[in-house]
Structures are given as structure tokens and as C-alpha cells.
NUFI-96396 format. One line per 10 residues: number of its first residue (from 1); their letters; for each residue y, x, z of C-alpha. Coordinates in steps of 0.05 Angstrom, whole numbers. Example, Ala and Ser with C-alpha at 12.3 -4.5 7.8 and 13.67 -1.06 7.14 Angstrom:
BEGIN
1) as) -90/246/156; -21/273/143
END
This chain:
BEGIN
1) xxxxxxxxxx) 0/0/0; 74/20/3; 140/5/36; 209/26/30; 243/55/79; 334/55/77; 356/92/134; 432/104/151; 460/161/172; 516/190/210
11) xxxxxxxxxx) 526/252/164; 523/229/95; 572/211/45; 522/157/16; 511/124/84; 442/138/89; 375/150/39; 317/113/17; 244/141/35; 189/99/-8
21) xxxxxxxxxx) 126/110/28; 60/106/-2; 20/163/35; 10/177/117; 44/245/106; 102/205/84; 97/162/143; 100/230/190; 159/248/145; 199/180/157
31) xxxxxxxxxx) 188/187/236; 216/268/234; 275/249/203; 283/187/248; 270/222/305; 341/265/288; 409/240/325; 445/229/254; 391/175/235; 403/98/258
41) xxxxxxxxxx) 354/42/246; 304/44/196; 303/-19/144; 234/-19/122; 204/-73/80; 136/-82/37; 138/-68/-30; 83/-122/-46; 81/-156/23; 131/-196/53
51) xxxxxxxxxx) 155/-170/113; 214/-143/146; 209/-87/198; 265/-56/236; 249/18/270; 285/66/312; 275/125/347; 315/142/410; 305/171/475; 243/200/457
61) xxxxxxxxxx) 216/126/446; 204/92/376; 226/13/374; 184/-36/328; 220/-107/298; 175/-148/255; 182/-208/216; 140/-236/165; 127/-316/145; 63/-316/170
71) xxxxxxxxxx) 73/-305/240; 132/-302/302; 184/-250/296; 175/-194/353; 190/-134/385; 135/-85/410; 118/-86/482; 124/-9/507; 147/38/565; 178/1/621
81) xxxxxxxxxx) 220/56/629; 255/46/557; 320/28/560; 353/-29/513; 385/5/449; 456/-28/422; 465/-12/354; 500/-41/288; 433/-50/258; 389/-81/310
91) xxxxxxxxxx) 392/-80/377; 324/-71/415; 305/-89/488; 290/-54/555; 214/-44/552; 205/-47/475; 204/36/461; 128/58/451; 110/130/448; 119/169/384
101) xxxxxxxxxx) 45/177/371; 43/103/379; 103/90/346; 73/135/283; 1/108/282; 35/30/280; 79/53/219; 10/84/185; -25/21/204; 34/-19/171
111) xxxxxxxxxx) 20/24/108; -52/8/107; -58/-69/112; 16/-89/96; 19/-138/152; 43/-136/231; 11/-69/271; -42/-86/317; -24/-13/343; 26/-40/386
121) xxxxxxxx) 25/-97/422; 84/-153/408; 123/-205/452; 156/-257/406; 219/-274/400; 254/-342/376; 308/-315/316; 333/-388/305
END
């Protein structure tokens, strides 16, 4: 499968770059780069699939968003200890930031089955 990936950024003159992912090593690439402090919050939707996913990487903690039409819109359920993130593309909260190895292997699982990560676990939330 494959996704795309748009990503803004602090430092470029663009506003950001577009990743389209259609290997794991690609996945691993997406998360380095998000992982840096001039990234913000990934945009990341299915090439074939129908699904929006929103990812960020802060604190040392990766944030999941997912929407599709199939199911609830949710955040993942993480580290206690993860605070809320603010920011002008989605804002994520307290307790949603999962480990980076957690956070990789649900993007990876994303690319495999085009549909919501059983990787993480989800709490729903009502977007209406």
C-alpha cells in the first residue's frame, strides 16, 4: 500500500514537503524527520484508502489522529505522562503520546493494511 505524507516545517521557504511512502524504510524515514523540532504535524492520507491520519512527534512521544468512514474518529491511548500538544494543525491530548517504537510500528502497520493501527490502542472521540 502507500500513503502520503505533507509535513510543515518551520525552516522552509515552501512551508513544508511531501514524503509518499510506499516501503517501511520510508516509514522509518517519515518518523526521523518528524522527530526534528522544525517539523509540525504530519498530514498523512491513503493513497487508495480513505482515511485521514494526523501524527506528531514531541517530547519524545509520537501522537496518532485517525479518521476514516468506517469507523469513530480517535486519538491513541499512550503514556500517562504525555502532556497535551497545542498546535495549528491538531492539537492532541494528555495521555495520547505512545513511544516511538510504537509510534513507528502503527505507521508500518498503517502502510500494510491501509486501515486504523491495531498497534496502538484508540479512545474515540465525537468530531461533530
Amino acid at each position: 500500500m502507500t500513503f502520503i505524507a505533507s509535513v510543515p516545517t518551520d525552516h522552509d521557504d515552501e512551508g513544508g514537503f511531501t514524503l509518499t511512502v510506499a516501503l517501511p524504510a520510508e516509514v522509518t524515514n517519515l518518523v526521523t524527520r518528524l522527530v526534528t523540532e522544525e517539523t509540525g504535524t504530519a498530514h498523512i492520507e491513503g493513497e487508495t484508502a480513505d482515511y485521514v491520519v494526523q501524527a506528531h512527534v514531541e517530547h519524545d512521544f509520537g501522537y496518532l489522529f485517525y479518521v476514516d468512514d468506517r469507523s469513530d474518529a480517535a486519538y491513541s491511548v499512550g503514556d500517562p505522562r504525555s502532556p497535551g500538544i497545542e498546535s495549528s494543525e491538531q492539537s492532541f491530548p494528555a495521555g495520547s503520546g505512545v513511544g516511538l517504537d510504537v509510534f513507528d510500528a502503527a505507521l508500518r502497520q498503517l502502510l500494510d493494511t491501509d486501515g486504523r493501527p491495531t498497534a496502538v490502542s484508540w479512545r474515540a472521540v465525537d468530531i461533530r
